[in-house]
N, C-alpha and C positions, 0 to 999 in steps of 0.2 A: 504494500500500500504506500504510495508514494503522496507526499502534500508538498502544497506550497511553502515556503518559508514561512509568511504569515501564518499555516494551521501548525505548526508543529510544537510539541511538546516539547519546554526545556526539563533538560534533565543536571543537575549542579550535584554532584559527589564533592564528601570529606573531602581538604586535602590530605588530610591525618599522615601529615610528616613525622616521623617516627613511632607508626599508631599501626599493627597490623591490621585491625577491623578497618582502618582506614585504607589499605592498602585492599582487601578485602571489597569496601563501597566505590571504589573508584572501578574494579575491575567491574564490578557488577554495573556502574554507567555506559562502560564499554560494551560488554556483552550486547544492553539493550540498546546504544545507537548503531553498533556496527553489526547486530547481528539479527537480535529480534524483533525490534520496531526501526530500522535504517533509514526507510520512506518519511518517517512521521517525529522523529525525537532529535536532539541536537544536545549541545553540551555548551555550558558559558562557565567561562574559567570562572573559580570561587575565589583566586587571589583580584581576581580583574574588581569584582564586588566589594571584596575587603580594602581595596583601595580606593573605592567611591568611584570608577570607572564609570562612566554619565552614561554610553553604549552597552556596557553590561547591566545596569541599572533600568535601563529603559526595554531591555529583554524581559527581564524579570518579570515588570512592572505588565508589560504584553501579551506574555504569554502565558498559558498555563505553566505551571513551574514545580516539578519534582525535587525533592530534594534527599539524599542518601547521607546519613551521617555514621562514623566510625565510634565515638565517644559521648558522654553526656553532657558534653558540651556545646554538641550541637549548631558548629559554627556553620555548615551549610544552612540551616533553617535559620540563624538568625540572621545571618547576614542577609538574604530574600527579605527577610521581614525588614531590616532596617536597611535595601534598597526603597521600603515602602509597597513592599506585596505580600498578600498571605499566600504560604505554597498550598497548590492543591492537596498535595500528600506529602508526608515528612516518612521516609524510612529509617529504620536503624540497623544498622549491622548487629546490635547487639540482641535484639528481638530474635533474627534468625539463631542465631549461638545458640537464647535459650530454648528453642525448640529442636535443637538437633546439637545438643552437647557433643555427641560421638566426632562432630566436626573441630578440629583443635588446628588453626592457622599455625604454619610452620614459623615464619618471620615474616616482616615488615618487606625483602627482599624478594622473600621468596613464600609465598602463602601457601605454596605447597596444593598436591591433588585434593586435602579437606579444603583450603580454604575456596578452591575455585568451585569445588561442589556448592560450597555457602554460597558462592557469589554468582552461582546460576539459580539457584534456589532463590534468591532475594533479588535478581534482573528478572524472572517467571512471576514475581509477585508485581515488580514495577511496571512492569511490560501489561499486563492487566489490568491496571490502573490507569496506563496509556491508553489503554483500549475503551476503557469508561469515560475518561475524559474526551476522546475524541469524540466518541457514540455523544455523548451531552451535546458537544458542541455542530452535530448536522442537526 
């Protein structure tokens, strides 16, 4: 399913610089722009936000906006919020972890075959959410 640039879902991952679950949310942004929704989703850097970037700000502010975070800190969601938009959904990496403990990320470097399981598991959940979002908006 392919959209215009105007219809498409942003999707904003953790940077979670030395954060596995972070390393973790970002693969899983990937997954869903380059794999499962590629037609319909996009990615706007989260440092371009945290610097007040007026272009990344005004994406935000535009489009529907996912956001994936690594820690309880939560700085992809807030940063969306204080571009001055509410995200349509807020994930956590850490949500997936506690429903599938058996999954243990190797490093920050290297997430290893658990963590990429995580991070299809939790792109399966966003990817779904893309698709509701979209459905609302025909």
């Amino acid at each position: 399913m392919t959209r215009s640039d105007e219809e498409r879902v942003i999707i904003i991952p953790c940077s979670g610089i030395g954060k596995a679950f972070g390393s973790v949310g970002r693969e899983a942004a990937y997954v869903v722009t380059e794999e499962l929704r590629p037609g319909c989703t996009r990615t706007v850097c989260l440092s371009l936000l945290t610097l007040g970037d007026e272009e990344a700000r005004r994406q935000v502010r535009k489009h529907p906006t996912i956001t994936i975070d690594g820690c309880p800190t939560a700085c992809a969601r807030v940063n969306v919020e204080q571009a001055g938009a509410v995200p349509a959904a807020a994930f956590r990496v850490f949500d997936v972890f506690r429903q599938h403990k058996e999954l243990r990320v190797r490093s920050v470097s290297d997430i290893g075959k658990a963590g990429e399981e995580m991070a299809r598991i939790l792109a399966t959940d966003v990817a779904a959410k893309v698709d509701e979002l979209q459905k609302e908006r025909r």
